[in-house]
N, C-alpha and C positions, 0 to 999 in steps of 0.2 A: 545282764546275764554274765555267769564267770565272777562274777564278785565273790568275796567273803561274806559270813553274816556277818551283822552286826559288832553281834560280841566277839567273832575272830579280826576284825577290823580293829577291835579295842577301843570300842566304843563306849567305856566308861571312866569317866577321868582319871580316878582316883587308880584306875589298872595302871593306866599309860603314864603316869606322874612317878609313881611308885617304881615302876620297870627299869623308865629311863634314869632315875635318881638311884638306882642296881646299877648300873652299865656304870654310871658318871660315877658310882661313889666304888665302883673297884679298880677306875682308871687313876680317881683321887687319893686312893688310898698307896698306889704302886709305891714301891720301894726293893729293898736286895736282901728281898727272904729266898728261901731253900727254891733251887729250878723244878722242882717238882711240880709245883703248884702253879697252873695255867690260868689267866685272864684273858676274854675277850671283848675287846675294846672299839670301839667306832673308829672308823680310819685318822679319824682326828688325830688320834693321841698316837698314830705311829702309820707307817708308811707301810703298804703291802709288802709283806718275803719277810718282816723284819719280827723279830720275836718281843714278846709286849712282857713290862718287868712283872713280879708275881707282886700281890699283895702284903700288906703289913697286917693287916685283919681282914676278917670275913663279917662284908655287909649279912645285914639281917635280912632272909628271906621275908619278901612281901608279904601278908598276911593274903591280896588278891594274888596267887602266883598261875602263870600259864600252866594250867592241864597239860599235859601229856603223858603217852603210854611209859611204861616203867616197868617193860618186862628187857631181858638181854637181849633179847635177838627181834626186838619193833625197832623200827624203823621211827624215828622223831623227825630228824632234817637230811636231805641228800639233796646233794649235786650230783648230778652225772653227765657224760656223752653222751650223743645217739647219733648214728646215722653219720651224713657225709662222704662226700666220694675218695674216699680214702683205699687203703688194700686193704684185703680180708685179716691179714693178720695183724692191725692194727684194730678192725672192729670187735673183732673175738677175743680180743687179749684187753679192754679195755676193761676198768674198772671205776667204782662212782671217783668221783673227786675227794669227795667228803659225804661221811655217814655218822650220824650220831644217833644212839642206840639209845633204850629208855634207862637204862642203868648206869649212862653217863661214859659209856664209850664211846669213842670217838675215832674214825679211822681215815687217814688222811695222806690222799698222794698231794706230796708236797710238791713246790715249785718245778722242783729237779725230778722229782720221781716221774717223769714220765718213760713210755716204753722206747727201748734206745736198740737199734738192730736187732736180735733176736730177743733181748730181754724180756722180761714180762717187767709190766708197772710194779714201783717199789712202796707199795702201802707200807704205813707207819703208823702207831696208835697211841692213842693217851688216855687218861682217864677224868672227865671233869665234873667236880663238885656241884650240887643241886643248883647255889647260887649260880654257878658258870652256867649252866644249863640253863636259867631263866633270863641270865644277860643274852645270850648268845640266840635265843631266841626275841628275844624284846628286839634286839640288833635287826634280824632277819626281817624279823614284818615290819618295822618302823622303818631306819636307816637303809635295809635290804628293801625292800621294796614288797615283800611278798604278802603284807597284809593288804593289800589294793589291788594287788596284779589281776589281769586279766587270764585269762585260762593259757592262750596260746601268741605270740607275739611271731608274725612272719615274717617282717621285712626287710629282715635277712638276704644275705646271700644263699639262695636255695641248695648250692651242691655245696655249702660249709655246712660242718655236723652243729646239731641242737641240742642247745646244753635244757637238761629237764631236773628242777626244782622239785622232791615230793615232801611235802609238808603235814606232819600229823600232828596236829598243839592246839590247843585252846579252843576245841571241837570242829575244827578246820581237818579235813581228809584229802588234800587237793595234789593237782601234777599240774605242775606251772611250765610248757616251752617254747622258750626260746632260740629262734632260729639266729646263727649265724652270730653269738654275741660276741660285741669286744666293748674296748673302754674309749674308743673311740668313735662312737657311731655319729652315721649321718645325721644333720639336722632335720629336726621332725617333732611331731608329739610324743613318740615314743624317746627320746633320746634322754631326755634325764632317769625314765625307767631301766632303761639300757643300762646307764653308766651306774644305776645303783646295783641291776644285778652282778655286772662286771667285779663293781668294788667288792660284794658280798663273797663272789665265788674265790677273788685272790685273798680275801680276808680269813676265809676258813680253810684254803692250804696254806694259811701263813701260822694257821696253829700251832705254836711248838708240843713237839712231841717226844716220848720216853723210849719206845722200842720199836723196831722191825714187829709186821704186824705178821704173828705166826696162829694158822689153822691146824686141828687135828683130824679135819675132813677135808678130802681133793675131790672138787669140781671137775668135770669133763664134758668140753663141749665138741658137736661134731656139725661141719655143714659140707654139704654133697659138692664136691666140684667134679667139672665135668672132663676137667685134662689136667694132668699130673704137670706139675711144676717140680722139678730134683726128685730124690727118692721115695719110693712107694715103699712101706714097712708092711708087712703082715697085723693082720688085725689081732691085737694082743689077748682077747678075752675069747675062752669058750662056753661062760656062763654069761655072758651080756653082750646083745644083739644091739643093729644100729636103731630098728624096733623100739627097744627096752629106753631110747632116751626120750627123755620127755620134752614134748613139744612145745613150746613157748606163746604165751600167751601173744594176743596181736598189736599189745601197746608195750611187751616186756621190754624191757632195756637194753637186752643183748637177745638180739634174736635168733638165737641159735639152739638144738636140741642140747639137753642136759641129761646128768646124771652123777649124783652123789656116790664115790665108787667107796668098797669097802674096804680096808687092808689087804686085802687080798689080789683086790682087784688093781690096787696101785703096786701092789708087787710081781703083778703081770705085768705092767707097764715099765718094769725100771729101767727094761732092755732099749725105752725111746725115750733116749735124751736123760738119763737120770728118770725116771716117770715124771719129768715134770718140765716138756718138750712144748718151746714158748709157738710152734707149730709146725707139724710133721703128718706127713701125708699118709694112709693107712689104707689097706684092700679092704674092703667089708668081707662080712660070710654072704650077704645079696650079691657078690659082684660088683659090687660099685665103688666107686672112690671118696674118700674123704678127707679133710682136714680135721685133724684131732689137734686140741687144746686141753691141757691141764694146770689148774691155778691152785693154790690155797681157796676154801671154798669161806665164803663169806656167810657170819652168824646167819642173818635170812636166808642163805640160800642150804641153808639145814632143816629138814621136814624135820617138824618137834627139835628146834633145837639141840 
């Protein structure tokens, strides 16, 4: 139970021959072409954080290549956070690790980019070519571990946050998590699985990347707290109620109410913090108190893109 089928296992040789001989032949191929052009390489050929040289040619896509979706805003591979006894403004301000999109974008809080006192997390994005795409995938369920994994891994430390895998490729729809992962884990059955999600997750913030990742939609999240911590701001909208945000499903990622606001609605907001206030406490029109959060909103989390 929790397995992959067959065929997302790569249960055909001539698939897994072919993939692996993709990864190896764009690691073989490296040389000191233009930095624009990204390869993703098995930890072998370079150390995590460290950026992997570009290629001299582009391997020939596999005639078997891994399906997946190939619209801008699907979802192919994420990492993210969940959970964890951490403070609120660290759960609500988090973002995936690593997303790669079916049109070959890539978005990536790198080593450094995590959130540092008020800041929000600094995503950065790239753009990677089909072949990178089926390396980087062949990596993931081979090398990474995710074509075998089991649904959920707990033996973890229970109050560390759980990194969750979601996997869309090769008719695989899966959410892989893992409790409490490092690269150190206890010994055990699980521990060489452990040390390969570890590797996979520091491999794909080791992405090099092209630009600060910029949105033309702002996300806003709101969750009830029950005593004001610093200042209370007035509730900025007269057209959007605490109501109006949408509630999140019960395995979402960031559990918190949302709502895709519109130009307008961010130019009510500009008076808290710039409108884009890494967390700032607000009055409802209910009466009640909140934390408001506003980010750049992420391609998925745009109804109809």
């Amino acid at each position: 139970p929790g397995a992959m089928s067959k065929r997302a296992q790569f249960g055909r040789t001539a698939s897994i021959t072919a993939l692996t001989l993709l990864a190896a032949s764009l690691v073989a191929a490296c040389g000191g072409v233009a930095p624009a052009t990204h390869v993703v390489s098995p930890p072998a050929a370079a150390s995590p954080g460290s950026a992997t040289p570009s290629p001299t040619a582009s391997a020939a896509l596999p005639a078997d290549a891994i399906a997946h979706p190939t619209g801008p805003n699907d979802v192919v591979l994420r990492a993210g956070t969940r959970g964890g006894f951490v403070r609120l403004q660290t759960v609500m301000s988090r973002v995936p690790e690593f997303t790669l999109y079916g049109d070959g974008r890539a978005l990536v809080l790198p080593p450094d980019g995590d959130a540092a006192g008020d800041d929000l997390p600094a995503l950065r994005e790239t753009r990677l070519s089909e072949d990178e795409v089926q390396a980087l995938l062949a990596y993931a369920l081979l090398e990474g571990g995710l074509g075998t994994a089991r649904d959920a891994y707990m033996g973890g430390n229970m109050d560390a946050p759980s990194t969750v895998f979601d996997l869309h490729a090769d008719g695989a729809d899966r959410s892989i998590l893992v409790t409490g992962l490092t690269d150190d884990p206890a010994p055990g059955p699980d521990a060489a699985a452990m040390r390969a999600f570890a590797d996979l997750v520091a491999k794909l913030r080791s992405i090099p990347t092209d630009a600060d990742y910029a949105s033309d939609r702002t996300i806003a999240f709101i969750a009830e707290t029950e005593g004001a911590q610093g200042p209370v701001e007035a509730w900025p909208w007269t057209d959007l109620a605490p109501a109006d945000f949408a509630q999140p499903a019960d395995d979402a990622a960031i559990p918190f109410p949302s709502h895709i606001l519109d130009p307008e609605q961010v130019e009510a907001a500009a008076s808290l913090a710039g409108g884009q206030p890494a967390l700032v406490g607000v009055k409802g029109p209910d009466g009640r108190t909140y934390s408001l959060l506003l980010r750049p909103a992420l391609p998925d989390e745009v109804p109809g893109g």
